[in-house]
Kinemage of the C-alpha trace (Angstrom):
@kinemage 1
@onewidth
@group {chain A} dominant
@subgroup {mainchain}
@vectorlist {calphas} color= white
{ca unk a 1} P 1.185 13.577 8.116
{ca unk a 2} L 3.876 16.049 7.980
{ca unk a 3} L 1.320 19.062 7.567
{ca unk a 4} L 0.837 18.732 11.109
{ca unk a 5} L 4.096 20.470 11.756
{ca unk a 6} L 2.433 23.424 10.858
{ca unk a 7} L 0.316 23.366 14.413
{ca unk a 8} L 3.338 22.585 16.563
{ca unk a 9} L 3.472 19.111 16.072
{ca unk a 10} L 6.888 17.158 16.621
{ca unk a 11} L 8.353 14.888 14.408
{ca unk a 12} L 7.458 12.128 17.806
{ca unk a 13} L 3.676 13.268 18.266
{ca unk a 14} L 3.589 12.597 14.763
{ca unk a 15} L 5.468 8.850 14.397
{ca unk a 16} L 2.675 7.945 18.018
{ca unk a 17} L -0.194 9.234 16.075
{ca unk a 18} L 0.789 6.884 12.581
{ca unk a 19} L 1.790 3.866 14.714
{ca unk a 20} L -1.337 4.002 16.807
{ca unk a 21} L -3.961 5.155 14.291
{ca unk a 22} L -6.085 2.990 11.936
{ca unk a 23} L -4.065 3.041 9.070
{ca unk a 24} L -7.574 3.925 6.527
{ca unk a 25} L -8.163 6.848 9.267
{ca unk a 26} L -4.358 7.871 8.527
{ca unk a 27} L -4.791 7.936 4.611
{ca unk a 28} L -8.056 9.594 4.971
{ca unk a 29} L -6.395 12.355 7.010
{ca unk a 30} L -3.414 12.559 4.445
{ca unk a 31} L -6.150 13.236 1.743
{ca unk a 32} L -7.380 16.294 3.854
{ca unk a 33} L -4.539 18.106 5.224
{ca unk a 34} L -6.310 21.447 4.814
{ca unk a 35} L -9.421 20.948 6.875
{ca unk a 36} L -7.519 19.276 9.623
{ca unk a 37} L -5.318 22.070 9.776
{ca unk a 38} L -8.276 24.452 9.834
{ca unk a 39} L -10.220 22.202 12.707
{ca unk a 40} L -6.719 21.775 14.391
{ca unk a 41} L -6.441 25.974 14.423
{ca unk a 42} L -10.072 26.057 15.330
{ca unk a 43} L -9.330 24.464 18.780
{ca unk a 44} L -5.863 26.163 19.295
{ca unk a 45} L -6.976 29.476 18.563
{ca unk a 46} L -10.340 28.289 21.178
{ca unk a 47} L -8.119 28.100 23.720
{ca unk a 48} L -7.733 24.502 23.986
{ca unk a 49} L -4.323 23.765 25.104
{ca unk a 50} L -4.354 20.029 24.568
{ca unk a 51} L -5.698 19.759 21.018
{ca unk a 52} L -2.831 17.458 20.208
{ca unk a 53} L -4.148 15.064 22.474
{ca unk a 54} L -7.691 14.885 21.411
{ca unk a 55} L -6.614 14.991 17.798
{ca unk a 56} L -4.522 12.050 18.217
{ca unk a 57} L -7.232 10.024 20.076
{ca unk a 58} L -10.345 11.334 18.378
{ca unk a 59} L -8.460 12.000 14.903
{ca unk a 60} L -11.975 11.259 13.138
{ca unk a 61} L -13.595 14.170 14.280
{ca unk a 62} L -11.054 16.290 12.553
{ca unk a 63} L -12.522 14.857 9.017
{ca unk a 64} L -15.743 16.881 9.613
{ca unk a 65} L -16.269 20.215 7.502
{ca unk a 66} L -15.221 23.263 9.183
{ca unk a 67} L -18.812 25.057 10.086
{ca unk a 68} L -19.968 21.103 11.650
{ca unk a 69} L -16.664 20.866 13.625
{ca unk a 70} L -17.465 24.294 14.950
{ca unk a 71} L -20.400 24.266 15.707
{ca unk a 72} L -19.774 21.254 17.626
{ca unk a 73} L -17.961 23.758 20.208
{ca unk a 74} L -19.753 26.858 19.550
{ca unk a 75} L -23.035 25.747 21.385
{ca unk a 76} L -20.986 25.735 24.696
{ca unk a 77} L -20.063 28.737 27.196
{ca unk a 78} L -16.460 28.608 25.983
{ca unk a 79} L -14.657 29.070 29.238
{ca unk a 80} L -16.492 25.752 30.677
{ca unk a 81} L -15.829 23.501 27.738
{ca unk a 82} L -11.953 24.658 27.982
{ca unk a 83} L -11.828 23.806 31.534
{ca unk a 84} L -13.950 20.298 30.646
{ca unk a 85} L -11.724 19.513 28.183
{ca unk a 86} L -8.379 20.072 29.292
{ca unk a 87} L -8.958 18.139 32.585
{ca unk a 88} L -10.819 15.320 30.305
{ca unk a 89} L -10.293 15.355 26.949
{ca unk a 90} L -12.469 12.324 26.453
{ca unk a 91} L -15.264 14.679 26.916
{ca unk a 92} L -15.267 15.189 23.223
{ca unk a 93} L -16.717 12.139 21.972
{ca unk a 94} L -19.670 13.071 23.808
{ca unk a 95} L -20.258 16.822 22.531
């Protein structure tokens, strides 16, 4: 899981997420490294500040191809869903 250094991830964030993830959901993510990344960006560059938060407890969603993941977000006024999110991250199991 060390490719998530490469969106700001510490060496701790990373050592939580292993230890408290499934451990078929962590070799699944291993195997796609690039479309997490891409997701992970997605969020960050969305405006989400606490997409290390919903990737470590909604890691899953991360798996999904880059135009699904999207348009997951994309159907919402973007301002709102930042504001929704970062006071409840939770909110995106529901989107």
């Amino acid at each position: 899981m060390e490719f998530l250094k490469e969106i700001d991830f510490t060496d701790e964030e990373i050592n939580t997420i292993v230890q408290n993830a499934d451990k078929n959901l962590i070799e699944k993510c291993k195997e796609f490294p690039v479309l997490i990344i891409e997701n992970l960006k997605y969020l960050k560059n969305l405006g989400v500040t606490n997409y290390k938060t919903i990737f470590a407890d909604y890691s899953e969603m991360f798996l999904k191809d880059n135009s699904v993941f999207e348009s997951i977000f994309s159907k919402y006024d973007t301002e709102d869903l930042i504001d929704k999110i970062t006071k409840n991250p939770g909110i995106v199991e529901y989107l």
